[in-house]
C-alpha positions as a printed NumPy array, in Angstrom:
array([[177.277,  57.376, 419.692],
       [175.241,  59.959, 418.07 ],
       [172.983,  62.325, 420.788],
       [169.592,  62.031, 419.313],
       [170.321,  58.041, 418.886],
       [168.646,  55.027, 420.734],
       [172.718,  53.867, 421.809],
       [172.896,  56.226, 424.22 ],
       [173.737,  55.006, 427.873],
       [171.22 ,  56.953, 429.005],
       [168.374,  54.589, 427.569],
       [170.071,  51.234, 428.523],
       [167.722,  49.724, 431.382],
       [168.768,  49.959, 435.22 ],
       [171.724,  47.896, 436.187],
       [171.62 ,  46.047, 438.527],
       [174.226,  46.279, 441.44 ],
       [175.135,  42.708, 442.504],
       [176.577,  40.08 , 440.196],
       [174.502,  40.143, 436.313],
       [175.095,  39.291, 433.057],
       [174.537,  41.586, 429.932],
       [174.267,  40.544, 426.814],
       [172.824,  42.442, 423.063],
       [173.94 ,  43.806, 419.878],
       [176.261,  46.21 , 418.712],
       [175.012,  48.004, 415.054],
       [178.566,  49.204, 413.634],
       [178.477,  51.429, 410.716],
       [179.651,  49.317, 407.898],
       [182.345,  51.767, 407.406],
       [183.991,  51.467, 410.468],
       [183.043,  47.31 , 411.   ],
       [186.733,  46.087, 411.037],
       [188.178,  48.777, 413.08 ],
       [185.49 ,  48.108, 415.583],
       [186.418,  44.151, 415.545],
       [189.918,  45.515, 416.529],
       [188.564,  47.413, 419.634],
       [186.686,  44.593, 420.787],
       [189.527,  42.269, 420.363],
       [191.538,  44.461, 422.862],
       [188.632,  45.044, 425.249],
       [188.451,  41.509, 425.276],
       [192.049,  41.288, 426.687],
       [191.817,  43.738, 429.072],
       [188.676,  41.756, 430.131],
       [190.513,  38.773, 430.864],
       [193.025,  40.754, 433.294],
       [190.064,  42.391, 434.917],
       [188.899,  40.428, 438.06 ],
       [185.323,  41.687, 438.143],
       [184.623,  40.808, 434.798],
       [183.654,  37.187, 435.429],
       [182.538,  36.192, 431.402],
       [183.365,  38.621, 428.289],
       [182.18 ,  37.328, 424.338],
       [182.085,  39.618, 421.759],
       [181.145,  37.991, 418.482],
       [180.825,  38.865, 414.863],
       [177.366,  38.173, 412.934],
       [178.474,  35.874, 410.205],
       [175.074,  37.64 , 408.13 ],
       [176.267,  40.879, 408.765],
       [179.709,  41.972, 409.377],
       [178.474,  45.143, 410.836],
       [176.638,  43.552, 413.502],
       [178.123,  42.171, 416.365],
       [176.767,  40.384, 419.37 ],
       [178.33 ,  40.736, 422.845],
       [177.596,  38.464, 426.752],
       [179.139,  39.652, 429.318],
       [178.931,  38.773, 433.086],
       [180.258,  41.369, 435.661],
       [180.292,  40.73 , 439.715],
       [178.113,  44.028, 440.039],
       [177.791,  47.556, 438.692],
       [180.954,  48.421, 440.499],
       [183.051,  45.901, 438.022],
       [180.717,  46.753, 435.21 ],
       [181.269,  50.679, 435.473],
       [185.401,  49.963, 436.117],
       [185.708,  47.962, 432.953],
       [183.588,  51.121, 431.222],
       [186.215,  53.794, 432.376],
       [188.839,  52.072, 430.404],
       [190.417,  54.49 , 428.022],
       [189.555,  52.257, 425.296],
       [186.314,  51.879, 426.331],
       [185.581,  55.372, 426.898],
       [186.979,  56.32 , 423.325],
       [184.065,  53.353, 422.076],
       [181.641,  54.962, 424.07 ],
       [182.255,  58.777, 423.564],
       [183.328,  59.052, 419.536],
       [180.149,  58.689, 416.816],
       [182.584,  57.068, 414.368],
       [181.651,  53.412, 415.219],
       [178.27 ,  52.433, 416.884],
       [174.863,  53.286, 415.321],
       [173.052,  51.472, 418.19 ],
       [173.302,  49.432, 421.051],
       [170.554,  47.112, 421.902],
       [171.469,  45.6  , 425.684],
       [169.936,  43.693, 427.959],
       [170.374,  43.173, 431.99 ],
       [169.728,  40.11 , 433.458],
       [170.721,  38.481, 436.808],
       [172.244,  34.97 , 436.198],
       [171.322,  31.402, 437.333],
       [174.137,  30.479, 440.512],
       [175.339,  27.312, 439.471],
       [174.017,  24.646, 441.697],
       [175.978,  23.135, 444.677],
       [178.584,  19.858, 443.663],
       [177.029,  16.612, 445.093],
       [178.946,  15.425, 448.032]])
């Protein structure tokens, strides 16, 4: 992601360090759109092998194809950071080619409530 951008990591809020959600947007350059999709289609496979990823949705905007809208639920900043060393990930994260901004979100999630005895 470009230096001088708003994508950075570096302006995404705090995160938090027990069990949260985050969920945003992705801004793709157009250019780059469908090679992005294929990323996030193997990032979403390595998600499902990854025990502290808990939830992981990456969708495309059916608007705009170079927008894309991503939920993901991690069982703290431990998991969260793991799944961001990926080689894949870090190639996402480090090369300008395919994000133009990142608009993200930290939340901590509602516990499901206790099953009726």
């Amino acid at each position: 992601m470009a230096e001088n951008d708003d994508a950075s990591l570096a302006a995404m809020p705090p995160i938090p360090e027990d069990e949260f959600c985050v969920f945003g947007t992705v801004y793709a350059f157009p250019e780059h759109a469908d090679a992005l999709e294929a990323v996030y289609a193997e990032t979403t496979r390595l998600a499902a092998l990854d025990p502290g990823s808990l939830y992981y949705c990456i969708c495309r905007d059916s608007d705009d194809p170079a927008v894309f809208h991503f939920f993901e639920r991690y069982t703290g900043r431990k998991a969260f950071d793991a799944h961001n060393q990926q080689p894949i990930i870090r190639k996402l994260l480090d090369e300008d080619k395919y994000m133009r901004k990142v608009k993200a979100t930290f939340v901590k999630a509602i516990k499901a409530a206790p099953s009726p005895q």
